[in-house]
N, C-alpha and C positions, 0 to 999 in steps of 0.2 A: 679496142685494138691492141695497146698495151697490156692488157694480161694475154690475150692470147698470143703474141711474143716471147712473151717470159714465161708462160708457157711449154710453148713452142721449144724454146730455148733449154727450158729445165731438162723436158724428155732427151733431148739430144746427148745433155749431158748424161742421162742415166744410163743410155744407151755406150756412150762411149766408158765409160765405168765397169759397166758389165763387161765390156768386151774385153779392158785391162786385164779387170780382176777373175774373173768367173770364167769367163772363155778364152783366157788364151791357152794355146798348143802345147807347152810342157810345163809350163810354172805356175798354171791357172788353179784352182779350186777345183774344177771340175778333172784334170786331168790326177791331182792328189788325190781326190777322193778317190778317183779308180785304180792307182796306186793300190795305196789302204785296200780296197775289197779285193784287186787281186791276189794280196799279202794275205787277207783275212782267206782267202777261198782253199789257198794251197794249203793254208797251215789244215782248216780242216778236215781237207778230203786227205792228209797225211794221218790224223787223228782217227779215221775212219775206216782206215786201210788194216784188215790182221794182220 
């Protein structure tokens, strides 16, 4: 019964982690990385223009 608490317990926290780090709205990881690609996309469809 004890491990599956702390268990239990662990996922909650990786869950709340994730959602800090990785998913939040403008500061996350997830929203920088689409930063970056949309930076990366314009530079090259400028490259690719005659």
């Amino acid at each position: 019964m004890r491990n599956i608490l702390i268990t239990v317990m662990m996922l909650v926290v990786v869950i709340l982690l994730f959602n800090a780090i990785v998913a939040k709205d403008t500061t996350g990881t997830k929203a920088q990385i689409q930063s970056q690609g949309d930076s990366a996309n314009t530079r090259i469809s400028t490259l690719l223009t005659p």
